[in-house]
N, C-alpha and C positions, 0 to 999 in steps of 0.2 A: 504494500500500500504506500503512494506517494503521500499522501497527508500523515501528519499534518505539515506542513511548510515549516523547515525549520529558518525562525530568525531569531539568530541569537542576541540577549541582551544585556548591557554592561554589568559590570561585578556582581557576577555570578561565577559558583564554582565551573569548573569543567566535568567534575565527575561527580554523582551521589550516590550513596550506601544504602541499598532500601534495607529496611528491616523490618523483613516478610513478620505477622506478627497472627496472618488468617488460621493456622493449623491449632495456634493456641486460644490466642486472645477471639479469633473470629469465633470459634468453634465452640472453646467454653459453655457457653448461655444458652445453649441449644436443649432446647425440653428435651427430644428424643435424641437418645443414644446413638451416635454415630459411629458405626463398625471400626475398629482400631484397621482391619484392613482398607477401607476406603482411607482415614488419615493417612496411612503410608502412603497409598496413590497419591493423595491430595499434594503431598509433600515432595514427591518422587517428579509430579508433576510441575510444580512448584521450581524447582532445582532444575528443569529440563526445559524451564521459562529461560534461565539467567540467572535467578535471584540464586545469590550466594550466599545472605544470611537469613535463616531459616528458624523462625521459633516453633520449638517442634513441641512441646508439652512443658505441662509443670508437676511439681513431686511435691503437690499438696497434699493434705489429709485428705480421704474419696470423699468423705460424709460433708468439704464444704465446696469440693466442686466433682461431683460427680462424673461429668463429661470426660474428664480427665482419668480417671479409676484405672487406665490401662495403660501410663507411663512405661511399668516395665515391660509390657508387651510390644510395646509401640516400638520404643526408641531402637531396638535391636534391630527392626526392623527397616531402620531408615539411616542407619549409622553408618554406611558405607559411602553415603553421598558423599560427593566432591561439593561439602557447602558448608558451611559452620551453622549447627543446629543447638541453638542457647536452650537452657530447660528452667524454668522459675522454680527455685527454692527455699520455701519459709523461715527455717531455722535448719538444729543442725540433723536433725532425721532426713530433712530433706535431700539435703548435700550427698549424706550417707549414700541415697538411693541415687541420687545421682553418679557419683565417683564410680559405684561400684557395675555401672555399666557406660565407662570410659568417657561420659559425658565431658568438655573440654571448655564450654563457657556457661557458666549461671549468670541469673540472675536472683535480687530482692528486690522486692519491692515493699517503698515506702509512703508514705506522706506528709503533705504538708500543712494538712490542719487535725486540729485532733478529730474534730465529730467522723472525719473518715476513717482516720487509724484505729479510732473505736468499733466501728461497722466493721470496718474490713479488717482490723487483726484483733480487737477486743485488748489494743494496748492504747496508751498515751504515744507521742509521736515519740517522746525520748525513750521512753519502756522497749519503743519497736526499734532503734536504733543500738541499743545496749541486749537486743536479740540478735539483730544481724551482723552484731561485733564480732565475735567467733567463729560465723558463717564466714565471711569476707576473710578473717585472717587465713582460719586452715583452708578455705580455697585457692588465695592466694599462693598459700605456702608448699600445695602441689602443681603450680603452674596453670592455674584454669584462670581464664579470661571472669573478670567480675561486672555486669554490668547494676546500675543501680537503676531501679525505676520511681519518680517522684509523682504520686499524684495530685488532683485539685493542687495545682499550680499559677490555676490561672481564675479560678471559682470554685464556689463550695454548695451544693446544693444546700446546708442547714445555717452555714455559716456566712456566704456570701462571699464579698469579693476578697481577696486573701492578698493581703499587703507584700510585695518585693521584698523586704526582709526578711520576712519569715519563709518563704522560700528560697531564699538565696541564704540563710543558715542551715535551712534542712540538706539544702546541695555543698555545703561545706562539709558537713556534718559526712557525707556519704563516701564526699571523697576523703578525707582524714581516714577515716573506715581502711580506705584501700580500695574502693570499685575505682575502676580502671575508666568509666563510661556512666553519663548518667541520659536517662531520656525521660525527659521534662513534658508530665504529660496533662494537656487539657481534657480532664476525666470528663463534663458534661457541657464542653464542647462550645462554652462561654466567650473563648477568647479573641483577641482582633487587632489585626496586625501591631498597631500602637504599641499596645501592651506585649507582643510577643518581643519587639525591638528593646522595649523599656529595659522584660526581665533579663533578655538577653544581655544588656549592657552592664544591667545592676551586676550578673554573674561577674562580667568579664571585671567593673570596678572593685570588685571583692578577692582576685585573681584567678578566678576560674576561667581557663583559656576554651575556648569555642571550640577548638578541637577532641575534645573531652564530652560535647553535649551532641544529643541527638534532641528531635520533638517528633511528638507523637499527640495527635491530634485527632479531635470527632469535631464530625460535621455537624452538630445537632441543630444551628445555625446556618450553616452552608456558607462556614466562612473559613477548612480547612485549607484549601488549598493557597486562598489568600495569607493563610497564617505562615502558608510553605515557602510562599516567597518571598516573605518578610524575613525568614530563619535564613533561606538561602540569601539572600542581601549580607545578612551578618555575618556571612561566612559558616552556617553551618551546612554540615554534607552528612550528615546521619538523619536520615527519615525514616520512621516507622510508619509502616502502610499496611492494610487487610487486604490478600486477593478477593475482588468481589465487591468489596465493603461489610465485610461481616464484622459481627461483633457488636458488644456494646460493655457495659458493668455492672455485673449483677448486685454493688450495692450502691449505686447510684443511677435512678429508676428514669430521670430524665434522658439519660445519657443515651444517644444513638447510634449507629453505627462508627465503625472506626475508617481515615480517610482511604478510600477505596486505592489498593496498589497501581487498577490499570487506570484512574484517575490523573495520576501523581505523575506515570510514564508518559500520560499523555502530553502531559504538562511541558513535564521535564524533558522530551526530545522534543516538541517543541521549540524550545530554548535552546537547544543545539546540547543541551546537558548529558553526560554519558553515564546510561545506568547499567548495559551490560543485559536489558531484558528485552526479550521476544516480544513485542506487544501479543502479538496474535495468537502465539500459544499460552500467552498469562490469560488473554481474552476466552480461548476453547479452555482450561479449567478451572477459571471461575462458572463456565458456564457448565461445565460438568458439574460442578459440586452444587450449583444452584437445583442441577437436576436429583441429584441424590437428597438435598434436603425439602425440595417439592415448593419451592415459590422462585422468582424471578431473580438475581441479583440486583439489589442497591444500585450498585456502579453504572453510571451513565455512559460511560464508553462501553462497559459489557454491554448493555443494552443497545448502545449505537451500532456497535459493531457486529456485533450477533444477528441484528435485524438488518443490515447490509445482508450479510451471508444467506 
């Protein structure tokens, strides 16, 4: 396909890092159980897009996200890819289950106001930070890549809007830890370019260098991709994207989809920016997996392009 017309625009990176995030974060929230062998395809597919970094599952307790229950089935299954497949892990049972099936990047995740870290971990933000202290070190200390994940960053659904300092100490806070990586996530989808340039800058006056941060964004608004090119202005090149637009958070009810991956390629080759992905084959398995879960994909390029074909 000759579209879409690339015209590249100034200060912009040349290359971005998507991070594929639909196997996990898409899939999670899904009422019915989705076959651990369809994930593998989904993944297998995924990797045969382009995308090289691949959120493959997390090694939570089943009983708080059940979708997920088949980590150790899963991930063996999909281990041999040529992709870097991160796994989210709570504390240190987590790690455990992950290590002991060669897993090579985790993640935690955090936040940045309390009423979330009480929903979503049943801690205070500092309680969840003096959890994921020991996680971070002994991961560290066998060579596995740490990423940190920071939500309500940018809005709080109980608390509202959430002041740049208090997120720019929780991302201090993370990196001191030892994560290698943080991605700065707008949970329900609030935020707008302004403020993504704001917190971005706050980080960088505080010495966290941009190369360090990814963003990770919901459209609940339909102001994701505007938020992508405010990130990409600043210099960041780590984007978290769902194939499809899947996903949302199960403890923030507003919260809508996550910004669709074939969205974001749309975007971003546009722009003459290099992701390294297939549009057409990201577009046939979003549209697979739309057909396994039984409604339409989100993604308006799925939809554009699908309905070309």
């Amino acid at each position: 396909m000759t579209l879409p017309m690339v015209v590249p625009a100034p200060d912009l990176p040349a290359h971005v890092r998507i991070h594929e995030v639909g196997a996990r974060d898409g899939l999670q929230n899904e009422k019915s159980t989705v076959p651990t062998e369809v994930k593998a395809e989904f993944i297998r597919r995924l990797a045969d897009a382009g995308l090289t970094t691949i959120e493959a599952t997390s090694f939570v307790h089943p009983k708080w996200v059940p979708q997920l229950a088949d980590a150790e089935k899963l991930f063996p299954q999909v281990a041999d890819l040529d992709a870097a497949l991160p796994v989210l892990v709570p504390n240190d049972r987590g790690l455990d289950r992950a290590l002991a099936l060669g897993a090579r990047r985790v993640a935690v995740f955090a936040s940045a106001t309390e009423s979330f870290a009480k929903a979503n971990l049943n801690r205070t933000v500092d309680e969840a930070l003096a959890m994921f202290a020991p996680v971070v070190t002994r991961a560290k200390a066998e060579g596995v890549h740490v990423r940190g994940y920071l939500s309500m960053c940018f809005g709080d659904p109980w608390e509202g809007p959430v002041p740049l300092d208090q997120v720019v100490r929780v991302c201090a806070e993370l990196l001191a830890l030892g994560c290698d990586e943080l991605s700065l996530g707008d949970t329900i989808g609030v935020a707008t370019p302004g403020h993504v340039t704001a917190l971005l800058t706050a980080l960088n006056d505080r010495g966290v260098p941009t190369d360090r941060l990814g963003v990770h964004f919901h459209d609940t608004y339909g102001q994701a991709l505007a938020n992508t090119l405010a990130a990409l202005r600043h210099g960041v090149t780590t984007v978290d994207a769902s194939a499809g637009g899947l996903g949302g958070c199960p403890y923030a009810k507003s919260a809508t989809g996550n910004l669709a991956t074939e969205d974001l390629v749309w975007m971003l080759h546009g722009l003459g920016i290099e992701t390294g992905v297939d549009l057409g084959r990201l577009v046939a398995t979003s549209a697979w997996m739309a057909g396994h879960l039984g409604r339409p994909s989100p993604s308006r390029t799925v939809r554009a392009l699908s309905h070309k074909e």
